[in-house]
N, C-alpha and C positions, 0 to 999 in steps of 0.2 A: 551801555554807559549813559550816564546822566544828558537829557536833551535840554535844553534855552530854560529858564528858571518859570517862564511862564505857560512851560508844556501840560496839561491838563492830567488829574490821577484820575482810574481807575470810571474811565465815564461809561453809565449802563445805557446798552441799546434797546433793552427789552426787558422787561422783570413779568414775570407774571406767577400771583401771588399763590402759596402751596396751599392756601385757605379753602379754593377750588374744589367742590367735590370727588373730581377725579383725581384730586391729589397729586397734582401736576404742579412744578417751578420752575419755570427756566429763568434766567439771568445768561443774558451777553451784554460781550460787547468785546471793541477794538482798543487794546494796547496801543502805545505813540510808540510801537518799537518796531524796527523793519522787519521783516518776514513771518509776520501773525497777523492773519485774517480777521479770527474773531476767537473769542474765550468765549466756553460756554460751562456753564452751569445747569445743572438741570437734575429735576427729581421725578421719573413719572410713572402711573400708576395703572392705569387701564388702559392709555394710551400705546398704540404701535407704529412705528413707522414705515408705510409704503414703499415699495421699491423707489428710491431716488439716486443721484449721482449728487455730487461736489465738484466743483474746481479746483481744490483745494485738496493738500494732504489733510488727513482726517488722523489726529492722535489721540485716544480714544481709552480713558480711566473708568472702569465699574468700582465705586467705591462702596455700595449695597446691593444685593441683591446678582444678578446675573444677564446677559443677554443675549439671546439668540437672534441670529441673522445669517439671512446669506449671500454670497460673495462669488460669482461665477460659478450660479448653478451648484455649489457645495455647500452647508449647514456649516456655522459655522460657531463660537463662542466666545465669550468673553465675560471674564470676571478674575477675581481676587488680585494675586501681584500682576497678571497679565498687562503688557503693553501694548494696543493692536491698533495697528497702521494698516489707515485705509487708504489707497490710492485714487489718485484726483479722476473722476470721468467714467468709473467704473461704478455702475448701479450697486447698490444692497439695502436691505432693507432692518428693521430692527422691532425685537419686541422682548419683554421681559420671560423670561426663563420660568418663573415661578409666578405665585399669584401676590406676592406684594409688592411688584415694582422694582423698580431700581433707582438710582441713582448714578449720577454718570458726569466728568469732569471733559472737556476736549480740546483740544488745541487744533485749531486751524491752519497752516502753514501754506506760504505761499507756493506753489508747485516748482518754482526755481530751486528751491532748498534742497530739494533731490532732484536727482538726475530722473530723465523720462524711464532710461532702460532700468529703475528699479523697479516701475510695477508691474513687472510680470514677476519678481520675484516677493512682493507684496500681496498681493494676491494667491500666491499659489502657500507662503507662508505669512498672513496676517498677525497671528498673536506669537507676542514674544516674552520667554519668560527671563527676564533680566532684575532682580530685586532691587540691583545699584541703576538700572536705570530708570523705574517704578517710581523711585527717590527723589530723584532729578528731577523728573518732569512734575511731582507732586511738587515740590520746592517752586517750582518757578510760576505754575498756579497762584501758590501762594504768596509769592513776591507780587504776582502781576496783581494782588488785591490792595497793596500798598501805596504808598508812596516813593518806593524805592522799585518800582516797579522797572525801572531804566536797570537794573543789577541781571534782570531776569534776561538780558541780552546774553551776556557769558554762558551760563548755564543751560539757555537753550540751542548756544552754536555747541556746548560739547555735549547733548543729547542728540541732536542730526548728526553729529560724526560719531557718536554711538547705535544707532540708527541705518545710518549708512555700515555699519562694520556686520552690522548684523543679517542686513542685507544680500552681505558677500560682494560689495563695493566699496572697504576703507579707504579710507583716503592716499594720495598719494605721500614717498615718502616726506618726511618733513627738514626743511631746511635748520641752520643752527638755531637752537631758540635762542641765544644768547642774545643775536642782530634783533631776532622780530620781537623780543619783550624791551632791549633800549630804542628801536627804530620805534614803538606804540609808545613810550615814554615820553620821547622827542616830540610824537605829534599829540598828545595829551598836554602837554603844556600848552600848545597853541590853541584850546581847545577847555581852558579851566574853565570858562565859566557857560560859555556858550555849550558847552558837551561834544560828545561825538559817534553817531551812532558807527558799531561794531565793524556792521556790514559797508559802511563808506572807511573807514579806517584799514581792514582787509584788502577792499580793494585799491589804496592809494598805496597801500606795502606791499603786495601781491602775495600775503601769506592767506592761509586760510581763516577765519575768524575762531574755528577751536583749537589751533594751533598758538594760535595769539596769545589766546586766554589762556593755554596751558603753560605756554612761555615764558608769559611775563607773570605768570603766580609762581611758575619755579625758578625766576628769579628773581624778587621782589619779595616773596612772602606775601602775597594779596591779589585779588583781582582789579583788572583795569577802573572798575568804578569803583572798589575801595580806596585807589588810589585816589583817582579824583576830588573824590568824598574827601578827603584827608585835606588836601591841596585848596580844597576851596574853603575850608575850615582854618586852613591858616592864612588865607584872603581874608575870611572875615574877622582875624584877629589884628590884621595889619589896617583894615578899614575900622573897626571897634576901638581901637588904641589913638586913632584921628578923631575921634569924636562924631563920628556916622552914627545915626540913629538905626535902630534893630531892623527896621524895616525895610532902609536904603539898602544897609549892610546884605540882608536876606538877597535880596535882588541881585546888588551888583558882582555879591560871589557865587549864584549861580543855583539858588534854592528856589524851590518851589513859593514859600512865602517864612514869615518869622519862627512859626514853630516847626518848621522842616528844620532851620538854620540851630535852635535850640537845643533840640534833640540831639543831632550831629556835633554840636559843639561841647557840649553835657559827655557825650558816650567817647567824645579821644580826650576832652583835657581834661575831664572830671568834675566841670563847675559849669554853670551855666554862665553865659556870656555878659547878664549883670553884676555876677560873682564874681568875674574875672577882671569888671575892671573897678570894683570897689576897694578903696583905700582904707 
């Protein structure tokens, strides 16, 4: 869900250019959103990676090419729709399959996200073939390049409880949805313009965060930051109708700056925010 209007998009940690003879690109960096380490990007080409470990859960897209690695002492692979979860602390190493490289997308997760007792089952099953959740995690990459990057919250708490199911750890049963999508409403109001990240909002309800999101979309018709997005849009039509300037307007309902506020007020009432109040 949307964080403070002056939360920072998509800032890189690292770029290094595919121009490079070995035909090497990475791009990272850190989302403002709880439970993701680092986004990585990367394209490489002669290059291999040494036996190492992470901290970190390691979610892991071949979008060209293929890669081989191994994973306690067994060969292992990854490519095509493949989803392959690497567990935090556990050494493996990585090199291209073929001779043109690869290309490779990853999501970093904090090790809280899952339970400890999942990597032995991680490990022992890494690549998982799920198309619908290939999708998902390709989706929320691509949020995290945006501006709306705060959306990619939802989507990635119902990919760890897909994740987790796959595991053979789903989540426990779930309570009514009906409480946990008005109780996340309730506290979305107190929260229009400043935001609310997912992971503080789960735990002030005591539902789970992909419970939340499944909740309040089946009952609402949208997810928690579309809601917001919505609500703070008609903030700035209540501040816009006062005679606030676009740019106070942007701020005080909770946008990143003027053409965040634009955008969003163009795509629910159809005109832009000068169009809307010309006579």
């Amino acid at each position: 869900m949307p964080q403070s209007s002056d939360t920072p998009p998509h800032q890189v940690l690292y770029d290094l250019d595919v121009s490079r003879s070995d035909g090497m690109r990475i791009e990272a960096w850190r989302p403002p959103i709880d439970g993701v380490v680092e986004v990585l990007h990367a394209r490489f080409g002669e290059h291999g990676y040494p036996m190492h470990a992470h901290d970190a859960w390691t979610v892991l897209l071949v979008d060209d090419g293929a890669v081989r690695y191994d994973l306690d002492r067994h060969e292992r692979g990854a490519y095509g729709d493949l989803v392959t979860l690497l567990p935090p602390k556990v050494p493996h190493n990585g090199v291209s399959a073929g001779p043109h490289g690869f290309r490779k997308r990853v999501l970093y997760l904090e090790p809280a996200l899952l339970p400890d007792r999942l990597i032995g089952a991680s490990v022992d099953t890494p690549a998982i073939a799920d198309s619908r959740l290939h999708r998902l995690i390709s989706t929320v990459h691509r949020v995290l390049r945006t501006e709306e990057e705060a959306a990619a919250e939802s989507l990635l708490a119902l990919a760890v409880d897909s994740l987790r199911t796959h595991l053979g750890d789903p989540a426990p049963p779930a309570p009514p949805a009906r409480d946990a999508a008005h109780d996340l409403r309730d506290l979305l109001e107190e929260h229009i313009v400043d935001g609310l990240p997912l992971t503080t909002a789960a735990a002030e309800l005591h539902f789970a965060p992909a419970h939340l999101v499944r909740s309040f979309r089946g009952e609402f018709g949208m997810t928690p930051h579309q809601y917001l997005i919505s609500r703070r849009v008609d903030l700035a039509r209540r501040l816009i109708l006062s005679g606030h300037p676009l740019p106070q307007v942007a701020t005080n309902a909770g946008f990143y700056d003027q053409p965040h506020l634009i955008r969003h007020f163009k795509r629910i009432l159809g005109v832009t925010p000068s169009r809307f109040t010309r006579r």
